[in-house]
C-alpha positions as CSV (number, residue, x, y, z in Angstrom):
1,X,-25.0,-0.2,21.6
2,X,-21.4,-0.9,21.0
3,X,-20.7,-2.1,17.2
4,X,-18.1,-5.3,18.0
5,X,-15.5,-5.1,14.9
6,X,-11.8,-6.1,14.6
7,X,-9.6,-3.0,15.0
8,X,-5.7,-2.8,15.0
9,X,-4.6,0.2,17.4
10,X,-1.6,2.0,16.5
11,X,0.4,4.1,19.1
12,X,2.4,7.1,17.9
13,X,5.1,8.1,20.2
14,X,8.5,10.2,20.5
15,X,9.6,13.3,22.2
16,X,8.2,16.5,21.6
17,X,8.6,18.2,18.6
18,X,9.6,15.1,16.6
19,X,6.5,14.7,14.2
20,X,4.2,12.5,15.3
21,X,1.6,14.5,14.3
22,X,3.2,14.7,11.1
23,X,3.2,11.2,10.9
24,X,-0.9,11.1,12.3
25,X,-1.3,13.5,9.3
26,X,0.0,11.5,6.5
27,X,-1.3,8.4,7.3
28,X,-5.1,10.2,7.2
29,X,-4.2,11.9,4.3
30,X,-3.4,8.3,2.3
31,X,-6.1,6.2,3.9
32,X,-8.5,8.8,4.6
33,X,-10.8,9.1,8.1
34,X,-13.4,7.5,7.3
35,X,-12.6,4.2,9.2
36,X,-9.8,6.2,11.2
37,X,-9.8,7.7,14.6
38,X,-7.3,9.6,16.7
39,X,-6.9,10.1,20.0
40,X,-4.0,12.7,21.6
41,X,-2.6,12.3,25.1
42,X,-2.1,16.0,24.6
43,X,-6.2,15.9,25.4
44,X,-5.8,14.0,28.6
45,X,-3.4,16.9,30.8
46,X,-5.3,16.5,34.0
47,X,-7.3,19.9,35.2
48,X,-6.2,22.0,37.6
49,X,-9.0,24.4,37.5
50,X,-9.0,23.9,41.6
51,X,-5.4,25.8,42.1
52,X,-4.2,29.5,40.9
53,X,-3.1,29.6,37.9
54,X,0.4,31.1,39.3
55,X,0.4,27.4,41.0
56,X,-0.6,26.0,37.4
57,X,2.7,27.5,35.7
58,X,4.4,25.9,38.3
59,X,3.7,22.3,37.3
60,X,5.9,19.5,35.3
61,X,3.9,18.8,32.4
62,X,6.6,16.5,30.9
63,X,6.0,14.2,33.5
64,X,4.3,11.1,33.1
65,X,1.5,12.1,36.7
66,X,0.5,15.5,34.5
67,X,-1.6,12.9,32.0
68,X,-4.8,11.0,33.0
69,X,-3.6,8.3,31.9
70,X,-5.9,6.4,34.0
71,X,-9.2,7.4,31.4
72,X,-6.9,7.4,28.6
73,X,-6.6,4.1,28.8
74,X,-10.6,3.7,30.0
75,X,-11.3,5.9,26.7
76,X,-9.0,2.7,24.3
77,X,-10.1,0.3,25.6
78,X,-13.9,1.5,25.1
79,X,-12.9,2.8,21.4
80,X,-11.3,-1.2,20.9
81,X,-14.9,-2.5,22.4
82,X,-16.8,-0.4,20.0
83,X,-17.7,1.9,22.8
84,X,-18.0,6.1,21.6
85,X,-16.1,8.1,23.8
86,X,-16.2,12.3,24.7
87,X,-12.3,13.5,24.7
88,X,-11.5,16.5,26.6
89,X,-10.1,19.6,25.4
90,X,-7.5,21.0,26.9
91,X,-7.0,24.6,27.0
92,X,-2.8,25.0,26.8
93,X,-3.1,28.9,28.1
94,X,-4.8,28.2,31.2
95,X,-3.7,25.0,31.6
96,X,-7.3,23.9,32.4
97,X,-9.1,21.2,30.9
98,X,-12.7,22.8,29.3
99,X,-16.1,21.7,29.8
100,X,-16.8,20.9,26.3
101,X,-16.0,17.5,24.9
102,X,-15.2,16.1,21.4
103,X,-16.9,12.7,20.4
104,X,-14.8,10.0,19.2
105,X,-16.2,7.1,17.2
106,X,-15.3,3.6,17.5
107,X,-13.3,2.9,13.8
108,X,-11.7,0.2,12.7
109,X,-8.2,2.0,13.3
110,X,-7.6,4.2,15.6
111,X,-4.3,6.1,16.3
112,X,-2.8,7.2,19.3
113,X,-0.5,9.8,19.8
114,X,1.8,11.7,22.4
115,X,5.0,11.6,24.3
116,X,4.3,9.1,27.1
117,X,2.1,6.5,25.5
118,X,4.8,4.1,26.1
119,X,5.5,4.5,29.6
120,X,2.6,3.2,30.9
121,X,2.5,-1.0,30.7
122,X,-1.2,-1.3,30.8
123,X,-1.7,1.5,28.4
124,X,1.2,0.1,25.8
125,X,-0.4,-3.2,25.8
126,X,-3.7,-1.8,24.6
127,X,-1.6,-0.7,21.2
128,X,-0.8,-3.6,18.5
129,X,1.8,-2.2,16.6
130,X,4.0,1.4,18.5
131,X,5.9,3.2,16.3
132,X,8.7,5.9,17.7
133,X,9.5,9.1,16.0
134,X,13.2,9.4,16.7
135,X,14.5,13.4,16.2
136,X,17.1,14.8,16.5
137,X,16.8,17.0,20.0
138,X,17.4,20.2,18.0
139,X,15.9,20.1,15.6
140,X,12.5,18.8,18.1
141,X,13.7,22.3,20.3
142,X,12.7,24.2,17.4
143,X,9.6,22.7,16.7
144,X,8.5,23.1,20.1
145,X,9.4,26.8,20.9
146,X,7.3,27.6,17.2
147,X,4.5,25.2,18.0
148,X,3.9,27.4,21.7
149,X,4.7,30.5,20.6
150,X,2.1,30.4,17.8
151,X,-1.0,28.1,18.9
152,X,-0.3,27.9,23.1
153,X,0.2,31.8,23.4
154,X,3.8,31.2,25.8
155,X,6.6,33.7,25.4
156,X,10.2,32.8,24.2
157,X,11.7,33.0,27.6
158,X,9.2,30.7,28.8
159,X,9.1,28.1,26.2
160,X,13.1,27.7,27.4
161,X,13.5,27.7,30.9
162,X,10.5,25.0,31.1
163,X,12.6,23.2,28.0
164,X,15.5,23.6,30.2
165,X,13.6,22.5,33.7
166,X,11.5,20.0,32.7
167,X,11.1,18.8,28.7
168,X,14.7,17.6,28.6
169,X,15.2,16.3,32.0
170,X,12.0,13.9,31.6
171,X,12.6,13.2,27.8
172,X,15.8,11.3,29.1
173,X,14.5,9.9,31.9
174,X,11.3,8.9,30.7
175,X,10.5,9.3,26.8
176,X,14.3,8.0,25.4
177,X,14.1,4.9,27.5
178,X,10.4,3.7,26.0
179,X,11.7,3.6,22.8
180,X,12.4,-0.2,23.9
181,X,9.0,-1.0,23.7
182,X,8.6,-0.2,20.1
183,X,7.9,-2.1,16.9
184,X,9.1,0.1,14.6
185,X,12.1,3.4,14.9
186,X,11.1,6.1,12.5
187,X,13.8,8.7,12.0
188,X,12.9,11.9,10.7
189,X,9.8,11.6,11.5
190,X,7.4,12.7,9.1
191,X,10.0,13.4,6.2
192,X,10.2,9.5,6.0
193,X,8.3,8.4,3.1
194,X,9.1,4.2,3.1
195,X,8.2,4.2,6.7
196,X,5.1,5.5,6.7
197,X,4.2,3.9,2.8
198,X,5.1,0.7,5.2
199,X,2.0,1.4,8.0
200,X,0.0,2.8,5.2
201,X,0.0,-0.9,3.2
202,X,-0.3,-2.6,6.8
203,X,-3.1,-0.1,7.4
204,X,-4.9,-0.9,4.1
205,X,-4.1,-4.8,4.7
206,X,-6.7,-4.5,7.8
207,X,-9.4,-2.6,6.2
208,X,-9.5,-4.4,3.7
209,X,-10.0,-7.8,5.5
C-alpha cells in the first residue's frame, strides 16, 4: 500500500565530472539516509542487450535518447506517491542493463542526480528545488577519464575520443543550456561548504515539519 507523506524532491544536475555525487554524498552524510533516497539517471541508460556489443560502443551516451527517461520519471513520480520502486543496474562494460534490480523506498526526500535531469520538462517539473553543479570543463575532463578508467574498465584512448565525439559536443548543446532551469548555481561543486550547509538547513526544515 503506498504510505501518502509530504516529500520535497531535489534534482542534482551538471555536466559530468562536476560533483554531483559529491554533493549527493555530503548532504547523506549531514542528514543521514534514513528519511533519504537517491535515485541516479546513470541507472536508467536504456539496454541494448538486442545489438553487438561492437554496435553498443558505437552509441552517443551523452545524449539525452540514451536515458529512459520515460520510467525515470514513472519511477518519481511513484517514489513522490509513496510508491517503492526496483532501479536497474546498469552494467558501464557491457553497456547492458542487468537483470537484477535495487529497491528504492518512498522517503521523505529523495534526491536525483545526473547530467540530463533538466532537459526533460515533465521530468524537471517533478523536482521542487534543482540545483547545478557548475565546473570548470577541466577540471570535470579529469574527473571523468579517472572515474572510467578505474570503476567502468575503458582505456585512456577511449575515455577521449568519446570526450572528444560526444561528452563535449552534447554538454554544450544540451547540459550548459539547462542550467536555466535551476534554483540554485553551485560552483565547485562539492568543495562548496555554504551551499550545501544551505540545502542541508532547507533539508532539515522539511523533516522536521
Amino acid at each position: 500500500m503506498p504510505q501518502p507523506k509530504k516529500n520535497l524532491v531535489i534534482g542534482i544536475g551538471g555536466g559530468t565530472g562536476s560533483g554531483k555525487t559529491t554533493i549527493a554524498n555530503r548532504i547523506l552524510e549531514k542528514v543521514g539516509t534514513i528519511d533519504v533516497a537517491v535515485i541516479k539517471q546513470d541507472a536508467y541508460y536504456k539496454s541494448h542487450n538486442d545489438i553487438p556489443f561492437s554496435e553498443r560502443e558505437k552509441i552517443n551516451f551523452d545524449h539525452p535518447n540514451a536515458f529512459d527517461t520515460e520510467l525515470l520519471t514513472e519511477h518519481l513520480t511513484k517514489l513522490k506517491n509513496g510508491y517503492s520502486i526496483q532501479e536497474p543496474i546498469y552494467d558501464f562494460k557491457f553497456h547492458i542493463r542487468k537483470n537484477e534490480t535495487i529497491t528504492i523506498l518512498p522517503k521523505k526526500i529523495i534526491l536525483v542526480e545526473g547530467i540530463m535531469i533538466y532537459e526533460n520538462e515533465q521530468l524537471r517539473n517533478l523536482m521542487d528545488i534543482k540545483i547545478f553543479v557548475d565546473t570548470d570543463a577541466d577540471i570535470r575532463i579529469l574527473r571523468r577519464i579517472t572515474r572510467d578508467m578505474q570503476e567502468r574498465a575503458r582505456t585512456f584512448q577511449s575515455v577521449y575520443e568519446q570526450y572528444i565525439k560526444t561528452v563535449r559536443p552534447m554538454h554544450l548543446e544540451f547540459v550548459e543550456p539547462s542550467k536555466k532551469y535551476a534554483d540554485i548555481i553551485v560552483p565547485e561543486g562539492g568543495f562548496n561548504n555554504i551551499a550545501i550547509d544551505m540545502v542541508v538547513s532547507k533539508i532539515k526544515s522539511i523533516l522536521s515539519e
